[in-house]
N, C-alpha and C positions, 0 to 999 in steps of 0.2 A: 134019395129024396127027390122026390117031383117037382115038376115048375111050382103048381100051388103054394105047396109046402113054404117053398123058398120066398114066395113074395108075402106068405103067412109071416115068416122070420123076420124081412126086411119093412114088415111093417107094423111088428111088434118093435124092433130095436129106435124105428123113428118116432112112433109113439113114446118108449122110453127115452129118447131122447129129447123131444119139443115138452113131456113133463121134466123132466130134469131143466130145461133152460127158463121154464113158467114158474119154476120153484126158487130158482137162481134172482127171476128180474121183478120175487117176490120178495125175498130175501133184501135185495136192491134198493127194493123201496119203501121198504120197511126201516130199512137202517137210513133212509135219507129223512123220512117223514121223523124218525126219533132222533136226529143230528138239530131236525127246525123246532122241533118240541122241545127235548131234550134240555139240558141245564141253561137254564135260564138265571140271567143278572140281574140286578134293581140300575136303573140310570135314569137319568133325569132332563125335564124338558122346561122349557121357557112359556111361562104363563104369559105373557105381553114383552112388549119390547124394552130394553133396557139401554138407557143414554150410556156414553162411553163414561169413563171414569165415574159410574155412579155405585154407591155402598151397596155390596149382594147379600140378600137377607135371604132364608130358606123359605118363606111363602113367596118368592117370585119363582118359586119352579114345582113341578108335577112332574111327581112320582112314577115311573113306568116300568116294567118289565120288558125281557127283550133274548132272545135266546144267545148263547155267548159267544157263538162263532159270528153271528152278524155286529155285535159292539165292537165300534171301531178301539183299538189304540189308548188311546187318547179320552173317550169316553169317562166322566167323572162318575163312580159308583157309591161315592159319599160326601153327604154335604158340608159334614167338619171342615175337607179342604177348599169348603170354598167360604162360606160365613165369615165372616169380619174383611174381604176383600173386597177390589171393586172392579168394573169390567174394563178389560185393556182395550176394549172396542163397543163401537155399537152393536146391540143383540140384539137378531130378531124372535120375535113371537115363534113356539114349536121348534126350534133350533137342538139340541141335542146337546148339552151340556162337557164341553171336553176343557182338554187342556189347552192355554194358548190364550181361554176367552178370558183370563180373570188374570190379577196381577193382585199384590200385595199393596196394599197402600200407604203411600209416605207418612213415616212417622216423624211426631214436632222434636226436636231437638230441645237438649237444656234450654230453659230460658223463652223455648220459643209458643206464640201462641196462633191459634185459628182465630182468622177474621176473617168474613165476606160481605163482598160489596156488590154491589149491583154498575154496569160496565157497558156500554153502549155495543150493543150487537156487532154494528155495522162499522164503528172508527173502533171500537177495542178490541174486539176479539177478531173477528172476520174469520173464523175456524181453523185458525193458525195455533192457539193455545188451547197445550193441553198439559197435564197435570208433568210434574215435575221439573216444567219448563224455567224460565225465569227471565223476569222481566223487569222493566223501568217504567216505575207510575209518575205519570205527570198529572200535572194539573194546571187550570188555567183561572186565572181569577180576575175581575171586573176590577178596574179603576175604583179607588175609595175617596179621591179625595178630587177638588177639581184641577186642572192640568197634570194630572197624571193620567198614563197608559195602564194596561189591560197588561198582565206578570202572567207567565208561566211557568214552572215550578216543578222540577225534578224531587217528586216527594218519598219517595223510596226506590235506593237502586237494589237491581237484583233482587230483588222480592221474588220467594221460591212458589212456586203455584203449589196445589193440593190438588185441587176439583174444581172443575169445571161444569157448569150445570148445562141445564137445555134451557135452550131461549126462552124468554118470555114475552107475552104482547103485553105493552101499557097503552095508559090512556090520554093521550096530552093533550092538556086543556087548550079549546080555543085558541087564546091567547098567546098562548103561545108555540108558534109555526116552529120553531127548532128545536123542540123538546125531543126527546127520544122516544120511539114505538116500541122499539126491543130492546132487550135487556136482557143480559147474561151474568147469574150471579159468580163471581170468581172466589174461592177459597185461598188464602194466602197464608205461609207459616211466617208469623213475624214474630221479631221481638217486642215489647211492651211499647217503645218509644215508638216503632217505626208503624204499631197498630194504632197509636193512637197520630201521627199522622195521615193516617189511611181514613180513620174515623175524622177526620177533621176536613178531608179536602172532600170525601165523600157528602158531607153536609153544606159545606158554605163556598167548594168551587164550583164555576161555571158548566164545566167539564172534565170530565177525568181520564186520563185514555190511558193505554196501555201499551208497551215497546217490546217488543219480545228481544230476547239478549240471546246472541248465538253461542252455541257450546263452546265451550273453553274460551270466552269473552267475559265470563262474567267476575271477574278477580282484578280486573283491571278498574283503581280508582279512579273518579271523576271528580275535576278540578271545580272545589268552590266557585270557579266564576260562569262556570260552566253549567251550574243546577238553577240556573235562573235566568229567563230571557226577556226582556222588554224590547219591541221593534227599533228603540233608537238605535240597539246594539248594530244592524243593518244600515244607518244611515249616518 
């Protein structure tokens, strides 16, 4: 065999060679391009933003597909388990639907009923309460008669939250300089009696505010003389 010959040989075998590695990193990407295509899942996205603790209905999200090695985890693939919940956080718009965003929502106890009230932004809530919490509604009421003081009034204790809504802007007349701008409605599981006190300081008090009761505090009773304060009690 002659030089020719030989470098005939060695440059058929490198030919077979650079085809075989063209055929390999065709193979290669063929199987990665059908990995990104390939089996694909339904998941779900967020149509607009969603307040925390607010009820999840299935028209607040959009339908997608998505291939299954890129869905995270956690990614919700059906909306059974999420309908009749409500979100453990604020959601934003285009979010991707997993586990984590939603919680189950308090249910009312024997006996107990949904009330809500409208709450001053700013002295009741200040984004301290949120659903499950529990707290102590006061209220404050104007002198009725003449030489009497201005009463405040421990109107329900521990009172269990539900929901919590998004603020709202109002409109306070003129006339009056300390009306409230915002307002926050609060859901509350009460029993009959302690609703229709709720409904009663909501309408004819001055102000209503709200006390948030720390964990494992809320079991401890509060002494009759203690749910009701007039300023002489100070002097």
């Amino acid at each position: 065999m002659n030089s020719r010959q030989r470098r005939g040989i060695i440059l058929l075998l490198l030919s077979v060679l650079c085809a075989l590695g063209a055929f390999a990193g065709v193979l290669t990407v063929i199987s990665d391009v059908d990995s990104k295509v390939g089996p694909e899942v339904t998941a779900y996205r967020l149509k607009d933003d969603i307040d925390a603790y607010a009820p999840l209905k299935a028209d607040q999200f959009a339908k997608t597909s998505m291939p299954k090695r890129w869905l995270s985890q956690g990614a919700v693939t059906d909306l059974t388990d999420v309908v009749g919940k409500m979100a453990a956080t604020h959601l934003t718009k285009g979010s991707l639907l997993q586990d984590g965003m939603f919680t189950d929502r308090p249910q009312l106890k024997p006996g107990e009923q949904e009330i809500a009230i409208m709450i001053d932004a700013s002295t009741g809530v200040a984004g301290k309460i949120n659903g499950n919490d529990s707290v102590n509604i006061f209220a404050t009421f104007a002198a009725t008669k003449q030489g009497e003081t201005p009463v405040s009034k421990l109107i329900v204790a521990n009172a269990r939250v539900i929901q919590v809504g998004a603020v709202q802007a109002l409109n306070p007349s003129a006339a009056d300089k300390n009306q409230t701008t915002q307002a926050v409605p609060i859901t509350f599981a009460l029993s009959t009696l302690d609703a229709q006190r709720v409904a009663y300081a909501e309408s004819f008090a001055t102000h209503v505010r709200l006390a948030l009761v720390g964990r494992g505090n809320g079991d401890g009773a509060i002494p009759p003389g203690d749910r009701t304060y007039r300023l002489e009690k100070d002097q």
